[in-house]
Steps between C-alpha positions, in 0.01 A plus 500: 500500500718686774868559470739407759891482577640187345601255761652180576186290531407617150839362336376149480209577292707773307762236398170283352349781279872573406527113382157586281588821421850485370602089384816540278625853633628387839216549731603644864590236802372603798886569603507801248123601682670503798803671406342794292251544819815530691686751268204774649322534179137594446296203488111433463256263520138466348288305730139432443206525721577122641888540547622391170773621369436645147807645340773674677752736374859670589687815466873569583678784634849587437671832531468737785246804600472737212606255273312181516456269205227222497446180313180252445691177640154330471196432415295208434110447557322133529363398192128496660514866569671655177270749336339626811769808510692353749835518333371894430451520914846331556644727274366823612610374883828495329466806306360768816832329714706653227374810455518528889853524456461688152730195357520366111352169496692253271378130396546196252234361345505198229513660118133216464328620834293736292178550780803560741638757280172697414467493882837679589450712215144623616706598841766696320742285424749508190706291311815583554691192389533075397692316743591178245432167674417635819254225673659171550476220428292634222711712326262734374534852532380857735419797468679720704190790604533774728258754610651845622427642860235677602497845368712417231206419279074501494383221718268311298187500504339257745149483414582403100765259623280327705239478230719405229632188745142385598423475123 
């Protein structure tokens, strides 16, 4: 599994595993692909040996040198490859572009998404608030997380996340 920038030609197979991934909760169109690639974000890719696309994953920047702020836009793996700690590589891409810019990284996450959860949390994240009926059409509710900037707290520790997510 390599990582690479998140282009165009992915966004078709993106917008699929979104459509698996995230049924009731308003799955991205390849429009809102195209327009968060556009915005100048961070985005990823995981690609496999043969070319296929894997998971892929997204970070925005706002703010201004000195006092960035970051945000997980994204993140969604295909079904076949979840458990293989390629939401924990995405995430760590993510992650190491923040603390490049020694920014807070905030999220949502549903309140039900519980391996999601464990996985931010095993990366430093806390809950820092419930954002009531934030996914729609669903309804159901997020977690607001966020995970303070580099220096601001101990990084955690790599080696026990990565064996707590391949077992």
């Amino acid at each position: 599994m390599t990582l690479e920038p998140l282009r165009r030609a992915h966004i078709p197979r993106c917008v699929e595993i979104e459509r698996i991934l995230f049924v009731g909760d308003g799955p991205w169109s390849a429009s809102a692909f195209r327009s968060e690639l556009d915005a100048g974000g961070h985005y990823v890719a995981a690609v496999t040996e043969d070319g296929a696309l894997a998971g892929y994953a997204g970070l925005a920047i706002a703010g201004r040198q000195g006092d960035w702020e970051t945000s997980v836009h994204t993140i969604g793996v295909d079904p076949e490859f979840q458990g293989r700690g390629v939401g924990t590589l995405l995430l760590r891409a993510l992650l190491a572009r923040a603390d490049e810019l020694r920014a807070p990284v905030f999220l949502e996450v549903r309140t039900d998404n519980e391996r999601a959860i464990r996985l931010y949390e095993r990366h430093g994240f806390d809950r820092v608030g419930v954002r009531r009926r934030y996914y729609r059409p669903s309804g159901a509710d997020a977690y607001t997380m966020c995970r303070p900037p580099l220096g601001g707290a101990e990084a955690p520790d790599a080696s026990r996340a990565e064996r707590e997510e391949a077992g």
